[in-house]
C-alpha positions in Angstrom: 0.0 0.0 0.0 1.1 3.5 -0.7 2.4 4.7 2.5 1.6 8.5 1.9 -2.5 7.4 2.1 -2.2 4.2 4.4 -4.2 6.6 6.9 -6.6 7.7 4.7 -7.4 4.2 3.2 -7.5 2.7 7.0 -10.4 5.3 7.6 -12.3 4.0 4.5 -11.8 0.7 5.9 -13.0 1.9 9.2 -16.1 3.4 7.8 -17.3 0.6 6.0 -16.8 -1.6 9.3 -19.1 1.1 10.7 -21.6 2.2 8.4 -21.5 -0.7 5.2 -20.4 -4.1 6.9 -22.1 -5.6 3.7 -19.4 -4.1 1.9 -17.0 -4.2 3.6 -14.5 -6.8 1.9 -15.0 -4.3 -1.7 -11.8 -2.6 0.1 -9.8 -5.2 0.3 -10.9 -6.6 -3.0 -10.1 -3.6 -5.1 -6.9 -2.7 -3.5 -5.7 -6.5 -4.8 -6.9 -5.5 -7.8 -6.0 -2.0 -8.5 -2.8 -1.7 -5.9 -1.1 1.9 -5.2 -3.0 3.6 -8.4 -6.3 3.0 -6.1 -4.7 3.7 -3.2 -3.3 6.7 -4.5 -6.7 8.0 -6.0 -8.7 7.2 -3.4 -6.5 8.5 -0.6 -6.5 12.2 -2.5 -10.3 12.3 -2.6 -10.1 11.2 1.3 -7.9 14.0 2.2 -9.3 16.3 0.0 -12.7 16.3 -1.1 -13.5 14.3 2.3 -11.2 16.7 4.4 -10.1 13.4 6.4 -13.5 14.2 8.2 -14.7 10.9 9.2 -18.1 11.7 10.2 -18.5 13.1 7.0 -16.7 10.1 5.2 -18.9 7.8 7.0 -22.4 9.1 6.2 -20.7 8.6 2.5 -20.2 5.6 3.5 -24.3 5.1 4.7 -25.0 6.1 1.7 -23.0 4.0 -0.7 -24.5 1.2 0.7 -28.3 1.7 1.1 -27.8 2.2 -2.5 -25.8 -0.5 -3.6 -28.6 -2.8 -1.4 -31.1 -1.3 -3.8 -29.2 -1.7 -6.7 -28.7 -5.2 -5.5 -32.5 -5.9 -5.5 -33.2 -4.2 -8.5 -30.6 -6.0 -10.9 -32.7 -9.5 -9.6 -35.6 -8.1 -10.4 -34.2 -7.7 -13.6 -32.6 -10.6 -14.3 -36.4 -11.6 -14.4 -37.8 -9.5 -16.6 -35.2 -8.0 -18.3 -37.0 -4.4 -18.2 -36.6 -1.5 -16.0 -39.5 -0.5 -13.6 -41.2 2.2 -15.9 -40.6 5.6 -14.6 -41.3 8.5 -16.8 -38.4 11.6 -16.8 -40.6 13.9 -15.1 -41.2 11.6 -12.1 -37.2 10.8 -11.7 -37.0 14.4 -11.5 -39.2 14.7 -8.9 -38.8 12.1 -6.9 -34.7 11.3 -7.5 -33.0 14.6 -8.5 -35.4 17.7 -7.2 -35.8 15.1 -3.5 -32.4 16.9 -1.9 -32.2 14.8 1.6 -32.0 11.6 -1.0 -29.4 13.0 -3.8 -27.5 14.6 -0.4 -27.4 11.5 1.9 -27.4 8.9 -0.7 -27.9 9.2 -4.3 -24.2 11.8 -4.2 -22.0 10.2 -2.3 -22.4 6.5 -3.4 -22.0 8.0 -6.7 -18.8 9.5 -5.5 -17.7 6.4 -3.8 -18.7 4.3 -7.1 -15.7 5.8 -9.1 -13.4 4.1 -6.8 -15.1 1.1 -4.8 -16.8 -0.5 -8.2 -14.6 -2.2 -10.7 -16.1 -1.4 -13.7 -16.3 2.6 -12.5 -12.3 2.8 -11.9 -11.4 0.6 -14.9 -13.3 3.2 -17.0 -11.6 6.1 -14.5 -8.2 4.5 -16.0 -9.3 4.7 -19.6 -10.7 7.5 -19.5 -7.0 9.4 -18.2 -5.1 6.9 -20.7 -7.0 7.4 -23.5 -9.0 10.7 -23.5 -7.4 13.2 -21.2 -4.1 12.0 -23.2 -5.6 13.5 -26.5 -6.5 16.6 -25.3 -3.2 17.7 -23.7 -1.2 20.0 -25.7 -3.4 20.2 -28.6 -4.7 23.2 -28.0 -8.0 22.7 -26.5 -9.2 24.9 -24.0 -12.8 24.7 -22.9 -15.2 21.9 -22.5 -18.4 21.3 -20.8 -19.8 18.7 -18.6 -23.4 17.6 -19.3 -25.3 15.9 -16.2 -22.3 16.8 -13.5 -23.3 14.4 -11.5 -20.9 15.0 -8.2 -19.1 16.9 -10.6 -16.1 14.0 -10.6 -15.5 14.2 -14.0 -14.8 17.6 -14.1 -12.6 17.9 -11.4 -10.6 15.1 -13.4 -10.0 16.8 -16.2 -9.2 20.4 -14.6 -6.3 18.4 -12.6 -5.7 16.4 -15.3 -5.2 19.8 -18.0 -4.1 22.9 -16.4 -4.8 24.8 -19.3 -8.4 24.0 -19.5 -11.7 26.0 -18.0 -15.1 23.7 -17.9 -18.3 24.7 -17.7 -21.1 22.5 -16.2 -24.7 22.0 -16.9 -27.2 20.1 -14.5 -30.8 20.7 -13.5 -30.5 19.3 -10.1 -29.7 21.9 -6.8 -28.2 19.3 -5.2 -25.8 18.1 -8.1 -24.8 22.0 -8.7 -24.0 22.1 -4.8 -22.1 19.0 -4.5 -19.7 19.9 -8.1 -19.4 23.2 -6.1 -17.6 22.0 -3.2 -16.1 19.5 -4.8 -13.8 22.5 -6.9 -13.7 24.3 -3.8 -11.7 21.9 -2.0 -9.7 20.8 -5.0 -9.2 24.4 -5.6 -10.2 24.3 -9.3 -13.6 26.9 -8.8 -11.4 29.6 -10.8 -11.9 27.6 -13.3 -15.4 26.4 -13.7 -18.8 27.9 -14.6 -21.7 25.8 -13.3 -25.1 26.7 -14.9 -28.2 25.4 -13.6 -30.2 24.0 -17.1 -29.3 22.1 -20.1 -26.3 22.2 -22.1 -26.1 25.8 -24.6 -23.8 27.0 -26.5 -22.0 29.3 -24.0 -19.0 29.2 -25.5 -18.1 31.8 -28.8 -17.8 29.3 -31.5 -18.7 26.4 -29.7 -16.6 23.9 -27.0 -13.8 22.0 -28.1 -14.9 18.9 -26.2 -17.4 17.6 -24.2 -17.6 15.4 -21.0 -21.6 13.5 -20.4 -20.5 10.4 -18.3 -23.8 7.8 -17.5 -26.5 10.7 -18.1 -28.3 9.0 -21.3 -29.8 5.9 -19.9 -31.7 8.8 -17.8 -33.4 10.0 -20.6 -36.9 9.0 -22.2 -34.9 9.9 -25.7 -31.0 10.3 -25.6 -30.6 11.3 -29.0 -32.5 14.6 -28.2 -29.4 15.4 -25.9 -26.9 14.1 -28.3 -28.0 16.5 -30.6 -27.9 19.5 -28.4 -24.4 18.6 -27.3 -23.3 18.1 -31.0 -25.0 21.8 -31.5 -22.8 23.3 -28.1 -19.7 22.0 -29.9 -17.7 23.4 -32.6 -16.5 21.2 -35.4 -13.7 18.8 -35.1 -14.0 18.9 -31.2 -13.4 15.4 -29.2 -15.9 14.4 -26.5 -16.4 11.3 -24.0 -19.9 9.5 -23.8 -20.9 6.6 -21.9 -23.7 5.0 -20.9 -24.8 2.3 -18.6 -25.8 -1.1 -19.6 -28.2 -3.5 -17.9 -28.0 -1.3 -15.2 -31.5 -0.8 -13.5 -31.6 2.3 -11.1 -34.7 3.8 -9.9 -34.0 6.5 -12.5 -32.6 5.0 -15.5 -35.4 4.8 -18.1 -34.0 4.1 -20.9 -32.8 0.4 -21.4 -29.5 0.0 -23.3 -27.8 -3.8 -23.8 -25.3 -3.5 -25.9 -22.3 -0.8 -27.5 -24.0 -1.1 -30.6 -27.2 0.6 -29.6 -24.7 3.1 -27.7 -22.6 4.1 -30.4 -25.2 4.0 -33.5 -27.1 6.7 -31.8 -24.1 8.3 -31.1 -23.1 8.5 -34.8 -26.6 9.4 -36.0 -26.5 12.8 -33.9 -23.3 13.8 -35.3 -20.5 12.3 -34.4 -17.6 9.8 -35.7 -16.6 7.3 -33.2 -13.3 7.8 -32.6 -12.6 5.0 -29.6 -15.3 2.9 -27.7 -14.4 0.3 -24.5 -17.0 -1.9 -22.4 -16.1 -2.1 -18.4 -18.5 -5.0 -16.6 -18.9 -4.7 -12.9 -18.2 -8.4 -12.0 -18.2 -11.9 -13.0 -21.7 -14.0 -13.9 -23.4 -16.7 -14.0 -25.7 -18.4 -16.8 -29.0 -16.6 -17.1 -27.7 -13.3 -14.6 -27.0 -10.1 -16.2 -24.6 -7.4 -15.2 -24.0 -3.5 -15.3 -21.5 -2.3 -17.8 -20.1 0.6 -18.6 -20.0 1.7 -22.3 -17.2 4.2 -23.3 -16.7 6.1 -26.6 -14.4 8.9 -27.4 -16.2 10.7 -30.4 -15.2 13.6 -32.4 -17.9 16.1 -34.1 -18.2 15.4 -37.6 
C-alpha cells in the first residue's frame, strides 16, 4: 500500500466496518486489484474532497450502501424480466433529482464512492485518463463542458488532469450544482469552472472543443435529443467522451441499453464519428444473470 495514504485508506476501511459491513471486503478486493494507483486515487479524494473528516466520510459511506442494497435488489428483479420498472423523466426528476435529503445522503455520495469502490467505474476512471485526457493535452483545447455533473467528478478530473483548461457544467439538479461546487472548492479548481443550472447551450463563442456526459443517457426517455444538443454546443472537429450504462436498472434510468452497438449507432446518427469505444463489466456472472456495464466512446464532431 502506498504509505503517503495508508491513513486515509485505513479510515475508509474503518467506515465501511461502521456504516456498510455488507461491503465491507470491496476494500480489500479492489486494493488487490488496483494496488497503489487505487490507493493513490482514493486516498486524494479522502484528504481532499473528504477533508479526512470521518463523520463526514462515514455518512458517505451510509449512503454508498443503502444504495448499492437497492441496486442489488433491483438488478434481480431484472434478471427476471429483463425491463426496468417504468418511470417517466418527469417523475425521476421529482422524486430522485429535485428530492435533496436523497441525492444529499445517498444518491451523491455513493456516486462518489462508485468511481473508486466499483470495478467497472475505476477501470473506466483509467481509460478514461489513458485514452482521452491524453488526447486533449497539448493540442490546444481549452474549454469543455460537462453535461449531467453528477458530483461533478469528472470535471474535477479533467481540470487536474489539463491545467490549461476551463469547464463549464450544466445540470438541472440543486443538489448536483452544490455538491460539483464544493467538490472544486476543495480541489481548488472553482477559478476555473462555470456551473449553470439547465441544459447544455452554446456558452462558448464558436462552440466547446470537447465535451464530458458520463452515464446521463440511460436517464433520458430519448438520448438522442441530448446528443444533438451537445453536437450543437460543440464546434466542429472537437473530441468528446460519452458513456452510458448497460443493464444497469436504477430507480431513475429509463431508458434500457444492452449492448455498445445501440450506444454508439445513436451516437453516430446525432453527429458524431466514433473515434474509440471500451466496455467495463462490474463483475463476473453466471448463466442466465446479467450485469452493469459501462459503455465508453471517445467521439469527435463530424
Amino acid at each position: 500500500m502506498a504509505d503517503a495514504h495508508a491513513v486515509q485508506i485505513a479510515q475508509v476501511k474503518e467506515a465501511f466496518a461502521l456504516k456498510a459491513r455488507l461491503f465491507q471486503g470491496a476494500v480489500d478486493d479492489q486494493l488487490a486489484t488496483f494496488g497503489d494507483a487505487w490507493v493513490t486515487a482514493l486516498g486524494e479524494e479522502v484528504s481532499v474532497y473528504f477533508n479526512n473528516d470521518n463523520v463526514l466520510l462515514e455518512n458517505a459511506v451510509e449512503g454508498y450502501g443503502r444504495f448499492c442494497i437497492e441496486a442489488m435488489r433491483l438488478q434481480r428483479r431484472f434478471d427476471k424480466t429483463l425491463r426496468y420498472d417504468a418511470i417517466s423523466y418527469a417523475e425521476a426528476l421529482e422524486t430522485v433529482y429535485q428530492n435533496d435529503a436523497y441525492m444529499r445522503t445517498v444518491y451523491l455520495p455513493a456516486l462518489l464512492l462508485s468511481h473508486y469502490m466499483w470495478p467497472h467505474h475505476f477501470r473506466q476512471l483509467q481509460w478514461v485518463r489513458e485514452n482521452f485526457f491524453s488526447r486533449l493535452s497539448g493540442n490546444g483545447f481549452r474549454t469543455f463542458c460537462d453535461v449531467g455533473i453528477g458530483t461533478g467528478f469528472y470535471s474535477k478530473e479533467l481540470l487536474r488532469a489539463l491545467p490549461d483548461m476551463r469547464g463549464w457544467g450544466f445540470d438541472i439538479s440543486d443538489s448536483s450544482i452544490d455538491h460539483t461546487g464544493l467538490m472544486l472548492q476543495r480541489w481548488s479548481l472553482s477559478d476555473r469552472y462555470t456551473l449553470r443550472k439547465q441544459e447544455v447551450s452554446a456558452e462558448v463563442e464558436g462552440g466547446f472543443d470537447c465535451c464530458v456526459s458520463v452515464e446521463l443517457l440511460e436517464h433520458l426517455e430519448d438520448p438522442t435529443v441530448l446528443l444533438r444538443s451537445i453536437r450543437r454546443a460543440m464546434r466542429d472537429g472537437a473530441l468528446g467522451l460519452l458513456t452510458a450504462a448497460l443493464d444497469a436498472p436504477n430507480r431513475d434510468h429509463i431508458y434500457l441499453y444492452r449492448k455498445n452497438d445501440t450506444v454508439r449507432h445513436q451516437i453516430e446518427a446525432s453527429g458524431f464519428e466514433v473515434l474509440q469505444e471500451a466496455n467495463f463489466a462490474a463483475y463476473e456472472v453466471g448463466e442466465g444473470e446479467t450485469v452493469p456495464q459501462a459503455a465508453c466512446f471517445i467521439v469527435r464532431t463530424c
